[in-house]
Phi, psi and omega in degrees: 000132178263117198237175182230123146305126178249333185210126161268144230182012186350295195311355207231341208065042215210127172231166204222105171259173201246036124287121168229225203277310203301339200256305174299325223047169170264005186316085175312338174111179167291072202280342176278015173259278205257035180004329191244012184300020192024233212224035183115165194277119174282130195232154154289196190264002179256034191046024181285134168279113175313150161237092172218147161220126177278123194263294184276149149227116164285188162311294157243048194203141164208160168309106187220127188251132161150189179323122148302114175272148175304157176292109202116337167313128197266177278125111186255145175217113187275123176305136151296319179247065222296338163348281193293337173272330187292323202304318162244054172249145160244021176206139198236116161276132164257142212233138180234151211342262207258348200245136203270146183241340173213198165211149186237126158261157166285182192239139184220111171130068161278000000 
């Protein structure tokens, strides 16, 4: 999922992307694995995993705790449960390394 910095927070360590539950799901993840996995793996854009963690979600908002990136930073965040996240979309860009290569619509009434 492709999110934006919305807010910076250094002092706190804390940004704020215009991802929440709705884009994400709330689906903490495998906590009986990993007890502290937050609510997905937060990435660059090149699918590099970040030392970030999304602690929180609002609706259309999530929480992100670790080093602080400027405000506008794009940000990749892989969904714990992608189910829930593909379920409200109804058009999937598709992307090869940097370049979109397609659009997938969703298929719906099952």
């Amino acid at each position: 999922m492709l999110t934006t910095v919305i807010g910076s927070y250094p002092e706190r360590e804390t940004m704020i992307v215009d991802a929440g539950a709705l884009a994400l799901s709330k689906d903490i993840g495998p906590v009986h694995i990993r007890p502290d996995c937050g609510f997905g793996v937060v990435c660059d854009l090149s699918l590099k995993p970040l030392a970030m963690k999304l602690v929180s979600l609002s609706q259309e908002h999530g929480i992100v705790h670790g080093p602080c990136v400027p405000v506008g930073t794009r940000l990749l965040i892989v969904p714990n449960h992608s189910c829930l996240t593909a379920a409200m979309f109804d058009r999937y860009v598709v992307i090869e390394g940097k370049r979109v290569v397609g659009s997938w619509r969703a298929v719906r009434g099952w």
